[in-house]
N, C-alpha and C positions, 0 to 999 in steps of 0.2 A: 504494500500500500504506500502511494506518494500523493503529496498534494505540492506542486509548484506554482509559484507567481508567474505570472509572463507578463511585462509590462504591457499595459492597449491592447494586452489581450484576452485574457480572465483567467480563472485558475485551472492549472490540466489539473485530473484527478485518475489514478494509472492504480488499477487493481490485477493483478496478475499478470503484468505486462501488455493487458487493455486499458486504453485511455479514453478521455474526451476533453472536452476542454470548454468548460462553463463560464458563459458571459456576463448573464445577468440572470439573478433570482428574485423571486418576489412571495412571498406567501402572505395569505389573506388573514384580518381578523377571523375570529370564531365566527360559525354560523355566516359566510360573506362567500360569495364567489360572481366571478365577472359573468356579464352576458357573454353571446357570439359576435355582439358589434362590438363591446368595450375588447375582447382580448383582439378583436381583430385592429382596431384602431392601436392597442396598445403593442399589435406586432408593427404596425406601420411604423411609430412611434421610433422602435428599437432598428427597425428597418433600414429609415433616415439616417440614422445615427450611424450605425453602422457606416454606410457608403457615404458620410462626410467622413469618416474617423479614418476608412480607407480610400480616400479623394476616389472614389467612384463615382459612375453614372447613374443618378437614382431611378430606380424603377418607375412606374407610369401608375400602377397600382389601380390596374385598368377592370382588373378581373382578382378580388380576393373570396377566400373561401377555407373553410376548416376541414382538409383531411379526412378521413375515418381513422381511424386506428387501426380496423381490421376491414378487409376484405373478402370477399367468397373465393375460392380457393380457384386457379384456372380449371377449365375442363381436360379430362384426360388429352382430348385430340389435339388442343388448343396448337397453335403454330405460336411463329414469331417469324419476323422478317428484316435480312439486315442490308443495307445499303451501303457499299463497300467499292474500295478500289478494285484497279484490273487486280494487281499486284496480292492482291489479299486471297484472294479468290481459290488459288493452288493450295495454298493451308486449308482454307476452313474446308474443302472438299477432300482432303487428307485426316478430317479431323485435327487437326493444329489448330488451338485455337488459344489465343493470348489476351488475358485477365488485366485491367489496371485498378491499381486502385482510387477509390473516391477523390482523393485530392491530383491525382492525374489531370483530371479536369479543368484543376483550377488554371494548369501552366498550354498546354495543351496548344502546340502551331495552327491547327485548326481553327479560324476565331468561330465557325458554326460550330464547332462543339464543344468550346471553350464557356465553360461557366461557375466564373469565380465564388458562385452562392451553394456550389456544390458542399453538401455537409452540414450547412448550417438550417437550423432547426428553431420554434417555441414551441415545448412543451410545456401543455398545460393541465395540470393532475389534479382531479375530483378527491377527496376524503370524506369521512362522514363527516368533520366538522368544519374543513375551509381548504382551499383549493390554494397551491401552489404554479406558478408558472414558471419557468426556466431556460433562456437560451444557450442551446448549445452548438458547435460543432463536432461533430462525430462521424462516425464511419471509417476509423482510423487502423479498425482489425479485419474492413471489410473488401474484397473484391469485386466488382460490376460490369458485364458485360451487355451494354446497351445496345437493344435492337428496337422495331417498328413492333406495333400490335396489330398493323395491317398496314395491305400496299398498291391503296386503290389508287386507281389510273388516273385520277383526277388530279393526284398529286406527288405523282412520279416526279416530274419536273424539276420542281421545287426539292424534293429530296435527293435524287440523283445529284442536283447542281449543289448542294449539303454535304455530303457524304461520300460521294464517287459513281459512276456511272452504272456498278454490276449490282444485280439484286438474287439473293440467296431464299429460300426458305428453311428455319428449323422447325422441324416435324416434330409432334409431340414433346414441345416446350418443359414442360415438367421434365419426363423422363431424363430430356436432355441434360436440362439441369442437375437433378441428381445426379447422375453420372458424372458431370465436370465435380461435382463436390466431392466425389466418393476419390475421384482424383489428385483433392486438391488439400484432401484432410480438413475439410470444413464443418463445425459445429453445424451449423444452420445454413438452409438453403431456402432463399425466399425467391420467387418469380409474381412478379406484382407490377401494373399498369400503374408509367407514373400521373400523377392527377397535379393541373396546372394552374396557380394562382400565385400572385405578387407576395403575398402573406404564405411562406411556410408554416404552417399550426398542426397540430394533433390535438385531440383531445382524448383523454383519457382517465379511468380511478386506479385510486393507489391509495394507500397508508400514507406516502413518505410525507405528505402536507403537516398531517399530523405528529408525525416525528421528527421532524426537525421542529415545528410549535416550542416542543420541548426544551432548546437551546436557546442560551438569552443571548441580550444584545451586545454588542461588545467585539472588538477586533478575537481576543482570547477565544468568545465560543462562536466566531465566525469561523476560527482556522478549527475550532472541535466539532463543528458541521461538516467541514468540508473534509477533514479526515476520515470521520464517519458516513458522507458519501462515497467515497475513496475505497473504503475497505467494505461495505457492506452493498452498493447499491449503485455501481459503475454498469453492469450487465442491466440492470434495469433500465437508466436512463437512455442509454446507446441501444437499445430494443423500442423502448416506447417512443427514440426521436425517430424513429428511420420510417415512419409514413410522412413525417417533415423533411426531414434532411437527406433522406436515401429517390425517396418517392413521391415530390415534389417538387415541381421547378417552377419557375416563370413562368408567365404565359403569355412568352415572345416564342418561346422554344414550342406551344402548343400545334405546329404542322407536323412535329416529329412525331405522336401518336406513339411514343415510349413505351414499350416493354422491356422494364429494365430485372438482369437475372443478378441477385445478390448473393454473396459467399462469403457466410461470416467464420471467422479465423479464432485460435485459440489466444493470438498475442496480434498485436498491430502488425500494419504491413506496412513493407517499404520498396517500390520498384514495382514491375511489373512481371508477370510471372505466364509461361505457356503449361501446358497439359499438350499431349496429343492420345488417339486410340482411335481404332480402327471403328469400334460401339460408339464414338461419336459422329464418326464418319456419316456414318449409315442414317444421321437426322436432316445430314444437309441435303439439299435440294436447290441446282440452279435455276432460276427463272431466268435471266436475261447476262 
């Protein structure tokens, strides 16, 4: 268990050599919790902030909206579809297929797939007596391999001129997935459509609002918080941000129609990492 400072940037909290790294917290009087337009106002709020503190381009906050937490699970048949160079093409029908991780994104020569909000999250947690919210960045132990959830003609175009000219199918998305996991020694395997709004939010119930209640005010039981997030409740938060931070983007990026395949790791990742087998081979499918 670690808890470090980082200056302008909040405190990492590193539980078995997974991290995250918490911006900003808030928890509520007793008996008090925010509407759906108060946290959403109150993500624009941290939103803004954020991209002055990072002299970015501020978002338009054209289209906001709260997450689910949970999803219906895809169907067995379910596809995915990935829009890719010539060059790429030879591996992924070899089965060779090459993982980045989440913050890959942020540096990324691509400026179409480049997206510096990659990871960051508000998580906002129900209790029975008052709700907590929390920003983070996270995805730090995790792998993602971003494809289409569909590849209608209508906007080829636009995606082709995004991504690269060739279009692949993966057959039986799930399966696929597992299999790169069973590959890759990964804890958890999620396959989930990412859903597009200005505002990354989840919403969710949990204890931990309540439990931290319990710590007074004070720099002392600030760092006795954050320790005991550290060691007891790191896997939770990095779980409950990732329909924010993992499955969430803008909704400038909303023509990509995201099917994003996630692969979470025992300890953080650093680089990017290939898999190959002949059992993944067998998912791919060229269309064009």
């Amino acid at each position: 268990m670690a808890v470090e400072h980082l200056e302008w940037q909040g405190f990492k909290l590193t539980m078995q050599d997974r991290s995250v790294l918490l911006r900003a917290l808030s928890i509520s009087k007793e008996n008090s919790s925010l509407s759906d337009h108060q946290l959403i106002e109150f993500s624009k709020a941290l939103g803004k902030f954020s991209d002055d503190l990072e002299l970015r381009s501020p978002l338009a906050f054209s289209r906001t909206a709260i997450t689910p937490l949970h999803v219906p699970t895809l169907s067995h048949d379910a596809a995915a579809y990935k829009f890719t160079k010539d060059e790429a093409v030879p591996f992924w029908l070899a089965g060779s297929i090459r993982l980045h991780p989440l913050t890959y994104y942020h540096v990324i020569e691509n400026d179409n797939a480049r997206d510096v909000r990659e990871g960051f999250g508000l998580v906002s947690l129900r209790s029975e007596k008052r709700e907590m919210s929390v920003e983070l960045l996270s995805g730090f132990n995790s792998y993602v391999i971003c494809t289409s959830s569909d590849a209608r003609k209508s906007e080829r175009v636009e995606r082709h001129a995004k991504f690269g000219p060739r279009l692949l199918r993966i057959n039986r998305a799930n399966e696929f997935a597992e299999k790169v996991g069973h590959l890759l020694g990964a804890s958890r395997v999620v396959v989930r459509d990412v859903a597009y709004s200005d505002s990354k939010i989840v919403r969710g119930e949990s204890d931990l609002a309540d439990a931290l209640a319990e710590f007074d005010v004070g720099d002392e039981f600030q760092m006795a918080m954050f320790e005991y997030l550290a060691d007891h409740r790191v896997d939770q938060l990095v779980e409950a941000a990732e329909a924010a931070s993992a499955f969430t983007k803008p909704n400038h990026y909303r023509v990509e129609r995201e099917r994003r395949f996630l692969f979470a790791m025992d300890r953080d990742v650093d680089g990017s990492i290939d898999v190959q087998s002949d059992e993944l081979a067998e998912h791919i499918e060229l269309i064009t």
